[in-house]
Residue frames as a rotation matrix with the C-alpha (Angstrom) as fourth column:
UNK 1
-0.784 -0.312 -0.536 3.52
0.394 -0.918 -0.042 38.15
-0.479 -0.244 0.843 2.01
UNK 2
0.250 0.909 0.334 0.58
0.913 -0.106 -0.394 40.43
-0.323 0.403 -0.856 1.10
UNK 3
-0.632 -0.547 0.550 0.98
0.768 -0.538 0.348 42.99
0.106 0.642 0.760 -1.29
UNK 4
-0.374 0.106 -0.922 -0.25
0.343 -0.907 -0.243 46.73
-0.862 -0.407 0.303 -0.21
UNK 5
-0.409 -0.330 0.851 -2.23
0.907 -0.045 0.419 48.38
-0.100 0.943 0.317 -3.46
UNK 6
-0.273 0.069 -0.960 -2.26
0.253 -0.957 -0.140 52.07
-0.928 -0.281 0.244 -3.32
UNK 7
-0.137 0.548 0.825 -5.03
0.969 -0.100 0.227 53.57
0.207 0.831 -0.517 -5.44
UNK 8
-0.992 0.121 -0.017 -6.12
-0.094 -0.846 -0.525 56.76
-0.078 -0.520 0.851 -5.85
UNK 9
-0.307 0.910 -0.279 -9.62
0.861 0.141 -0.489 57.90
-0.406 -0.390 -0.826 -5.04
UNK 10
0.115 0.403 0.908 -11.75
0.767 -0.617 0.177 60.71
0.632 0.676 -0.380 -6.98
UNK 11
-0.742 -0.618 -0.259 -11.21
0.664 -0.729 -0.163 63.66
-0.088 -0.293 0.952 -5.85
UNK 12
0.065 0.954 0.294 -15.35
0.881 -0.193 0.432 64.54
0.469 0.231 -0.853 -5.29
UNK 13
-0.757 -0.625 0.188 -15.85
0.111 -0.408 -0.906 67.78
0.643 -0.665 0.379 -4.34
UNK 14
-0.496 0.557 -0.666 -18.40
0.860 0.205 -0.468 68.44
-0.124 -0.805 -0.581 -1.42
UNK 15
-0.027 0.282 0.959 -21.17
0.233 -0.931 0.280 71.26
0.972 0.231 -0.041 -2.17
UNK 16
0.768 0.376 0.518 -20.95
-0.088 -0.740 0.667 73.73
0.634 -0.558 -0.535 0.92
UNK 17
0.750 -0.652 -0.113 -17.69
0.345 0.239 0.908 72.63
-0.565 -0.719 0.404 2.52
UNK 18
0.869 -0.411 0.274 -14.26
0.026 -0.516 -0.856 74.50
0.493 0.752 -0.438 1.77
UNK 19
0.340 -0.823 -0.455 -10.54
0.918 0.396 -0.031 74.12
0.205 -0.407 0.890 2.68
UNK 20
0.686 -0.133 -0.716 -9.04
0.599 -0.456 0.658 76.10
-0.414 -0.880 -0.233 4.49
UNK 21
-0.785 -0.557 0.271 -6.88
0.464 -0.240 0.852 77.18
-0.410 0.795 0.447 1.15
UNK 22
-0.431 0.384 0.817 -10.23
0.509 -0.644 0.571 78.60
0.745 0.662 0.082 -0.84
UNK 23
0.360 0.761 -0.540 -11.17
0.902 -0.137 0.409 80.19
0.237 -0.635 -0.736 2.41
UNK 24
-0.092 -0.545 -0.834 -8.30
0.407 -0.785 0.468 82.51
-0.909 -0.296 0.293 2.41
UNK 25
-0.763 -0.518 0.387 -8.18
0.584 -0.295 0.756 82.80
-0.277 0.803 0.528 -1.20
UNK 26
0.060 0.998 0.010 -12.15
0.847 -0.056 0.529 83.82
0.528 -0.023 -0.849 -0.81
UNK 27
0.529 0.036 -0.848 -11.20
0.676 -0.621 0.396 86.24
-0.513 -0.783 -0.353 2.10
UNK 28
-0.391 -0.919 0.048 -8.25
0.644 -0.236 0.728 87.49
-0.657 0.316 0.684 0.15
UNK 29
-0.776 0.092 0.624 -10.27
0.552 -0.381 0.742 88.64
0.305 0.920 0.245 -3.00
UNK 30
0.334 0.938 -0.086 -13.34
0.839 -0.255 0.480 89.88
0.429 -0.233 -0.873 -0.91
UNK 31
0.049 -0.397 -0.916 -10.74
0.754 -0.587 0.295 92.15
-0.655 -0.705 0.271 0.75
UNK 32
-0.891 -0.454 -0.018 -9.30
0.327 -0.669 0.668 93.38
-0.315 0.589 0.744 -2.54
UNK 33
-0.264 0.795 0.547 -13.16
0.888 -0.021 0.459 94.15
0.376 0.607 -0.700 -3.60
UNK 34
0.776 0.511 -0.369 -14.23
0.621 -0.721 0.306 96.07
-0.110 -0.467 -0.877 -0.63
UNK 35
-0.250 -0.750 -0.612 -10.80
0.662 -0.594 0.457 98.05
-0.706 -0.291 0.645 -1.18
UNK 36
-0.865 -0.138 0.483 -11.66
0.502 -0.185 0.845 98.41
-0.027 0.973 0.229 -4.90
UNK 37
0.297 0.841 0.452 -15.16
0.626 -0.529 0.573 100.13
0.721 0.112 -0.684 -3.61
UNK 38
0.677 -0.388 -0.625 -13.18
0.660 -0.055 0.750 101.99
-0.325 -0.920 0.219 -1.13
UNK 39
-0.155 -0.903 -0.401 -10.31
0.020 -0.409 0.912 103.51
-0.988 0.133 0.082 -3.19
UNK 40
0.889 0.448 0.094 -11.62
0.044 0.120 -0.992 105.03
-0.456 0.886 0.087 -7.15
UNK 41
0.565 -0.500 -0.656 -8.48
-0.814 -0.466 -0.346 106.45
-0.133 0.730 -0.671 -8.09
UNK 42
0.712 -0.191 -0.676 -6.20
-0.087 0.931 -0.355 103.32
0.697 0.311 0.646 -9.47
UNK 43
0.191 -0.784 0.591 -3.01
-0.398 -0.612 -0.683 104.20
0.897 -0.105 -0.429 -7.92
UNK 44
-0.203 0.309 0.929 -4.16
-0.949 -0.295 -0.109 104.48
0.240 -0.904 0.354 -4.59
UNK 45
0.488 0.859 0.158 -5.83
-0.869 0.460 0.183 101.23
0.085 -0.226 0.970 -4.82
UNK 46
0.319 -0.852 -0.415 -2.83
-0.318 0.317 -0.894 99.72
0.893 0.417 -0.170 -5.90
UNK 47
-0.693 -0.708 0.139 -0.65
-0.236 0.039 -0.971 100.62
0.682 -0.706 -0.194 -3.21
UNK 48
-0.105 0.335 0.936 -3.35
-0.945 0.260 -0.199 99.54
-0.311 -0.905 0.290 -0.69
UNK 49
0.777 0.549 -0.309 -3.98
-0.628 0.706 -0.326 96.38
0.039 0.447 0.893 -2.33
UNK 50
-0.310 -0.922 -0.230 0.19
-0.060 0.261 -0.964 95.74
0.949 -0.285 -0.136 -2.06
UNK 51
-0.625 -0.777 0.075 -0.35
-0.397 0.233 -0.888 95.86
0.673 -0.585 -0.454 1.25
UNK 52
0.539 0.561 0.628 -3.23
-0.762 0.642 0.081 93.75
-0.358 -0.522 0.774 1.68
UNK 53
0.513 -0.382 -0.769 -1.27
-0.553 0.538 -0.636 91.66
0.657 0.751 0.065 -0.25
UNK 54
-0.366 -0.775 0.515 1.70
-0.615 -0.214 -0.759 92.01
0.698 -0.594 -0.399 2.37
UNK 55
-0.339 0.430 0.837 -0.57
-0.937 -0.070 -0.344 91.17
-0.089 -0.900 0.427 5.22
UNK 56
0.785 0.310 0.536 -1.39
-0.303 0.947 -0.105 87.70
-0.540 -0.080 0.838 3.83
UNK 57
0.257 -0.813 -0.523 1.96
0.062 0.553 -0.831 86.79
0.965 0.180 0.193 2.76
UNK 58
-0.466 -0.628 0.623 3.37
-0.772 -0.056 -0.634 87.75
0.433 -0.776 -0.458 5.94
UNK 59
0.169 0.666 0.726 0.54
-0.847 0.475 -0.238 84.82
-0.504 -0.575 0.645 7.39
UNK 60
0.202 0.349 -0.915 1.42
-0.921 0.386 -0.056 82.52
0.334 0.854 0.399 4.35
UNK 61
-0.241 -0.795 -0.557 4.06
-0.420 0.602 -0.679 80.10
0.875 0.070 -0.479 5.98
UNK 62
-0.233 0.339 0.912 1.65
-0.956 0.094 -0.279 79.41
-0.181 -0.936 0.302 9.35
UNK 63
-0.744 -0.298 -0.599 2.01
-0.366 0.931 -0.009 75.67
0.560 0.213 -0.801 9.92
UNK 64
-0.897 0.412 -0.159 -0.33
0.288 0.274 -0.918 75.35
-0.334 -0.869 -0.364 12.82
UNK 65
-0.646 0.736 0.204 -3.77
0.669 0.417 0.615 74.56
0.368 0.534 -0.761 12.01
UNK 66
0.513 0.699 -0.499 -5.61
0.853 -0.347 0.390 76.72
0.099 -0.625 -0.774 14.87
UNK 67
-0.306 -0.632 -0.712 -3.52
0.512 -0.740 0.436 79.50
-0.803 -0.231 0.550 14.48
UNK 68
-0.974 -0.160 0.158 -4.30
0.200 -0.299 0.933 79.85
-0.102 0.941 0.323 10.77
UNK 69
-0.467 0.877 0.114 -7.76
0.579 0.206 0.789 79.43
0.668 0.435 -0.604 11.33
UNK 70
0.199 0.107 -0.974 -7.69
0.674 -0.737 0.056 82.12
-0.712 -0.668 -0.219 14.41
UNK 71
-0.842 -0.447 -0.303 -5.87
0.100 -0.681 0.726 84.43
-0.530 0.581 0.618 11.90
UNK 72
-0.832 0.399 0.385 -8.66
0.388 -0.076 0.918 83.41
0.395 0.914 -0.091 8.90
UNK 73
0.309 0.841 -0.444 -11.65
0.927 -0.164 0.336 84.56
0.210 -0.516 -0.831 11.74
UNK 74
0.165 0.319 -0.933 -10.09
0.630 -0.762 -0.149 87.54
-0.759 -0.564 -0.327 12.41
UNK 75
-0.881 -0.253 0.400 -9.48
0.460 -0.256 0.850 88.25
-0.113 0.933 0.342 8.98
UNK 76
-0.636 0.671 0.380 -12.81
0.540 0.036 0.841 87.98
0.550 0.741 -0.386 8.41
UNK 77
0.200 0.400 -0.895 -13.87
0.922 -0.385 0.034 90.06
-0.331 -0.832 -0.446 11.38
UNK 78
-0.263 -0.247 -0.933 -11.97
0.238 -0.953 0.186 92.93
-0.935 -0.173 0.310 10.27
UNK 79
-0.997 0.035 0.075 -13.20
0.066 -0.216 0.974 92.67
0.050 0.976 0.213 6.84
UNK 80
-0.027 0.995 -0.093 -16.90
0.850 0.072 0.523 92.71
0.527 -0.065 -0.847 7.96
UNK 81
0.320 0.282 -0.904 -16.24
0.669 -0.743 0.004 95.90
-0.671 -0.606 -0.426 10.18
UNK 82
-0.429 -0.575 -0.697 -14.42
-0.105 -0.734 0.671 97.81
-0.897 0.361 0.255 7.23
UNK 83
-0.421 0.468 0.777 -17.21
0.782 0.621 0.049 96.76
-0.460 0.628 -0.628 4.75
UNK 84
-0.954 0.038 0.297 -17.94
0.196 -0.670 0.716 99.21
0.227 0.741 0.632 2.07
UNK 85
-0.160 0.981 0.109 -21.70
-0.015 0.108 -0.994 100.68
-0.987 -0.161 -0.003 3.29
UNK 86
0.560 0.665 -0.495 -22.20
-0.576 -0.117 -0.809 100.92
-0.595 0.738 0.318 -1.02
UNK 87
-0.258 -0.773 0.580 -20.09
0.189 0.548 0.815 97.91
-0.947 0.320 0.005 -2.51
UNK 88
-0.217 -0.125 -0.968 -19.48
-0.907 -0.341 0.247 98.08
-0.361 0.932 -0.040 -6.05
UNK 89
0.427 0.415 0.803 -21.44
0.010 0.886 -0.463 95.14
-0.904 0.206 0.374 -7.81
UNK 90
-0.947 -0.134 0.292 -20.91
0.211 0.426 0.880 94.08
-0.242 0.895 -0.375 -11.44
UNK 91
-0.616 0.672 -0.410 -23.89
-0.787 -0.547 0.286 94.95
-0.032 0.499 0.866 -13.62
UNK 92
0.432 0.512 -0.742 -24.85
-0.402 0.846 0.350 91.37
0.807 0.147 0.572 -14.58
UNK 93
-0.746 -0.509 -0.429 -23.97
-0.025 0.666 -0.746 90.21
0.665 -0.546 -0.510 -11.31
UNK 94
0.014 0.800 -0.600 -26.34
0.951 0.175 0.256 89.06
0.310 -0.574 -0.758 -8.37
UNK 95
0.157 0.112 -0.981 -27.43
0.888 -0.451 0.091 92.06
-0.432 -0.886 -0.170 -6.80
UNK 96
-0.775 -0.579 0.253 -25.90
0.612 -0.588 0.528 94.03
-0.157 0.564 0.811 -10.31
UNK 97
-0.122 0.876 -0.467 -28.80
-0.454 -0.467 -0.759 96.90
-0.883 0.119 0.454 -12.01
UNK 98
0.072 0.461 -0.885 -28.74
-0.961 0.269 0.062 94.56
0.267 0.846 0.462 -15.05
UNK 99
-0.828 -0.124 0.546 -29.05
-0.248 0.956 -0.160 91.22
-0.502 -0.268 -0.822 -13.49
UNK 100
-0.647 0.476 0.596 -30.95
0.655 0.747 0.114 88.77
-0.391 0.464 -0.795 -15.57
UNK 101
0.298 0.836 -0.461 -32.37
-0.227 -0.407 -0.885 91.57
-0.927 0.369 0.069 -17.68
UNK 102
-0.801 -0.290 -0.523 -30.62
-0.567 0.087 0.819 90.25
-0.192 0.953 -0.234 -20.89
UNK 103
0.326 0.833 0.447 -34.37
-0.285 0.537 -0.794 88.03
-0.901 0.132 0.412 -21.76
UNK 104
-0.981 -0.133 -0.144 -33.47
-0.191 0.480 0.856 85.17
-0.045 0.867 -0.496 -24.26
UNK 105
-0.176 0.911 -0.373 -36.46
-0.882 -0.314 -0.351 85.24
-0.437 0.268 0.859 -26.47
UNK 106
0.038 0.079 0.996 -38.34
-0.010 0.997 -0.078 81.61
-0.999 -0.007 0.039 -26.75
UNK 107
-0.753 -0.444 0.485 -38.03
0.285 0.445 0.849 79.73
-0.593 0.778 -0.209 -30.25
UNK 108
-0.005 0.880 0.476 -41.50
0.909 0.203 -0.365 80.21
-0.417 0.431 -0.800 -31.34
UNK 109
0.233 0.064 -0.970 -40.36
-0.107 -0.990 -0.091 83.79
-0.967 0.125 -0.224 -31.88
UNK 110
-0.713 -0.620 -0.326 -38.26
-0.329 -0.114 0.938 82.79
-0.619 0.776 -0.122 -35.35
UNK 111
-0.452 0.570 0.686 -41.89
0.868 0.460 0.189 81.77
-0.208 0.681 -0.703 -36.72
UNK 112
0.608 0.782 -0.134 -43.02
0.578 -0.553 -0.600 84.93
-0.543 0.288 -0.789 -36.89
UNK 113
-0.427 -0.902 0.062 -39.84
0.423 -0.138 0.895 86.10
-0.799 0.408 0.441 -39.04
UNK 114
0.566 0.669 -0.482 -40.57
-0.451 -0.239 -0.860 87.63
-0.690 0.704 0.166 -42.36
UNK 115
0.770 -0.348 0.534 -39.65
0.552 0.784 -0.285 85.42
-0.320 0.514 0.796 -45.48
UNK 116
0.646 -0.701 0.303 -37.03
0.131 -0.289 -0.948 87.86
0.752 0.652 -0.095 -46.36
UNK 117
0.391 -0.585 0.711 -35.53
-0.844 0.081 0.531 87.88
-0.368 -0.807 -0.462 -42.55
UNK 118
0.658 0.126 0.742 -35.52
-0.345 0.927 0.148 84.30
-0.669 -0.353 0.654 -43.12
UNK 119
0.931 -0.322 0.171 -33.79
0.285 0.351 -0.892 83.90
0.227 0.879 0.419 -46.74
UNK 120
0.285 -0.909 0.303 -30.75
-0.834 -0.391 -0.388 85.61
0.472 -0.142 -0.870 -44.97
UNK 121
-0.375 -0.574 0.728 -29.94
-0.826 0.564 0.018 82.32
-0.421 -0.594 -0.685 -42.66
UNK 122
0.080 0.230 -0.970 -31.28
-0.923 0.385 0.015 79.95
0.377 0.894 0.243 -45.58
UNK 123
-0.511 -0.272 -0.815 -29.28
0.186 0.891 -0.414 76.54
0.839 -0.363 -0.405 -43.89
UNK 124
-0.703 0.284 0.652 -30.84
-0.663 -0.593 -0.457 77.71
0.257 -0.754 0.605 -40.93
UNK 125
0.072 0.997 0.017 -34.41
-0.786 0.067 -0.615 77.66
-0.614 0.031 0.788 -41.09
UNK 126
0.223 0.224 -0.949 -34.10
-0.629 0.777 0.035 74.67
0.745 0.588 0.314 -43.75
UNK 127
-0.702 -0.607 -0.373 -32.53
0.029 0.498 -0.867 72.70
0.712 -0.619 -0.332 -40.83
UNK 128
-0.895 0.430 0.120 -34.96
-0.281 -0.333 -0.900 74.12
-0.348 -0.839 0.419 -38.02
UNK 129
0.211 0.964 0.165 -38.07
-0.969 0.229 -0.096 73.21
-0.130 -0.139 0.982 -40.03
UNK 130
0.080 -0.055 -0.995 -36.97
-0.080 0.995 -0.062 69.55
0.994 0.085 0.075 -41.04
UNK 131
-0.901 -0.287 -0.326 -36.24
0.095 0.602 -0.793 69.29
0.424 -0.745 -0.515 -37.22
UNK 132
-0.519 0.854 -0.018 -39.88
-0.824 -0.506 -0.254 71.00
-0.226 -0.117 0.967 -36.52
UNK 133
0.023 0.814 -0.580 -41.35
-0.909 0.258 0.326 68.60
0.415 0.520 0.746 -38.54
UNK 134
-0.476 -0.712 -0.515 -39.48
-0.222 0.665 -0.713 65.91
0.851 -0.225 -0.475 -36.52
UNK 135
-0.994 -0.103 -0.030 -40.49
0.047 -0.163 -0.986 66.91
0.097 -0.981 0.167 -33.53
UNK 136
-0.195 0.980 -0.035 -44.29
-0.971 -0.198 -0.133 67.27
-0.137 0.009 0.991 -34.50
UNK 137
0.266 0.665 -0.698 -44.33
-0.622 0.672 0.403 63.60
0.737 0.326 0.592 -35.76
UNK 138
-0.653 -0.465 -0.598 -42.73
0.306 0.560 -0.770 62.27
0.693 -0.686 -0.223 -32.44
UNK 139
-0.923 0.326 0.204 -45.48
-0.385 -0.767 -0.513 64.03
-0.011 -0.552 0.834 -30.90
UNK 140
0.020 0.848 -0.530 -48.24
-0.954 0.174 0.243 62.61
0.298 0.501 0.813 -32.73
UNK 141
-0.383 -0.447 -0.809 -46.53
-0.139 0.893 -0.428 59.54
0.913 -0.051 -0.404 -31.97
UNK 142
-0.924 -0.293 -0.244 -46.43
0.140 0.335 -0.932 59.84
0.355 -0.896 -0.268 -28.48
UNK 143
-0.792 0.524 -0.313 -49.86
0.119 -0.370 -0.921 61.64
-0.599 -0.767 0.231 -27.57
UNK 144
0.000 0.873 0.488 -51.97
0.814 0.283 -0.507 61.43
-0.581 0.397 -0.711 -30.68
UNK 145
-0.747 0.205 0.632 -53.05
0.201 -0.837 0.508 64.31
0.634 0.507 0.585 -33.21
UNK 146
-0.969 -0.143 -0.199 -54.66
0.242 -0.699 -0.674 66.94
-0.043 -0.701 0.712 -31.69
UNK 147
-0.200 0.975 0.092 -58.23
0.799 0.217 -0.561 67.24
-0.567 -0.039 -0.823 -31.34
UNK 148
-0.467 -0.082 0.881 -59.57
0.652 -0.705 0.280 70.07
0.598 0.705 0.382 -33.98
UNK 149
0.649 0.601 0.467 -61.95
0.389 -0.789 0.475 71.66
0.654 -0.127 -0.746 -31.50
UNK 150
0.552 -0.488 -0.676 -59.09
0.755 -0.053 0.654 72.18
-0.355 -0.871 0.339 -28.82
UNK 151
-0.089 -0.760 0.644 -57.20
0.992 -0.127 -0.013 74.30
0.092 0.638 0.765 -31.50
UNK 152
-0.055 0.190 0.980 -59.12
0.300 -0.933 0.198 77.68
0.952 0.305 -0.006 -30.30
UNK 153
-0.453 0.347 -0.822 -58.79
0.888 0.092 -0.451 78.79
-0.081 -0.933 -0.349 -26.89
């Protein structure tokens, strides 16, 4: 007799493919967005938001594969004709008026510190130059000391 062993298998996920579960749940929340640019006062939004709600429970229990996915196309049909013409972004979101304006400022900036900035984060900077100096002799190591005339551009 031969014995049957039932493993499981990772559970990779695939970049650009989606199940037919985060496709509604995707449709679902894109709905409740364009409502939420659609409808300021809360209330209101609410009670429309119940009955998007409604409208995809009442679809929840569809067993048939090509039904559900007819249903999830015309979802998305009718959500592409009832599309906010001025959606409501997030600020720091793609497309927000403060995307990527927060500018993290490169390291070399904390050398130009004054010594009394510095004496406030003491472990700090005692830490940051021992690793400085680290990093300069792993340099030297690797690529040599630096020529003196190269040192002006």
């Amino acid at each position: 007799k031969t014995q049957i062993v039932k493993t499981k298998m990772a559970n990779v996920p695939v970049l650009g493919l989606k199940t037919h579960v985060q496709k509604v749940c995707s449709l679902y929340k894109r709905t409740l967005r364009n409502l939420e640019a659609y409808y300021d006062r809360r209330n209101v939004y609410r009670y429309q938001a119940v009955l998007a709600r409604q409208r995809f429970e009442d679809m929840l229990n569809e067993k048939d594969l090509r039904k559900a996915t007819k249903l999830l196309k015309a979802g998305e049909e009718e959500l592409f004709l009832t599309q906010h013409p001025i959606p409501r972004k997030f600020a720091l979101s793609p497309g927000g008026v403060a995307y990527e304006r927060v500018v993290t400022p490169p390291d070399w900036v904390l050398d130009y510190w004054h010594p009394l900035e510095k004496a406030q984060y003491p472990e700090y900077f005692k830490i940051r130059e021992q690793r400085k100096k680290e990093f300069m002799a792993m340099w030297e190591k690797e690529y040599g000391k630096p020529d003196p005339k190269d040192t002006h551009h």
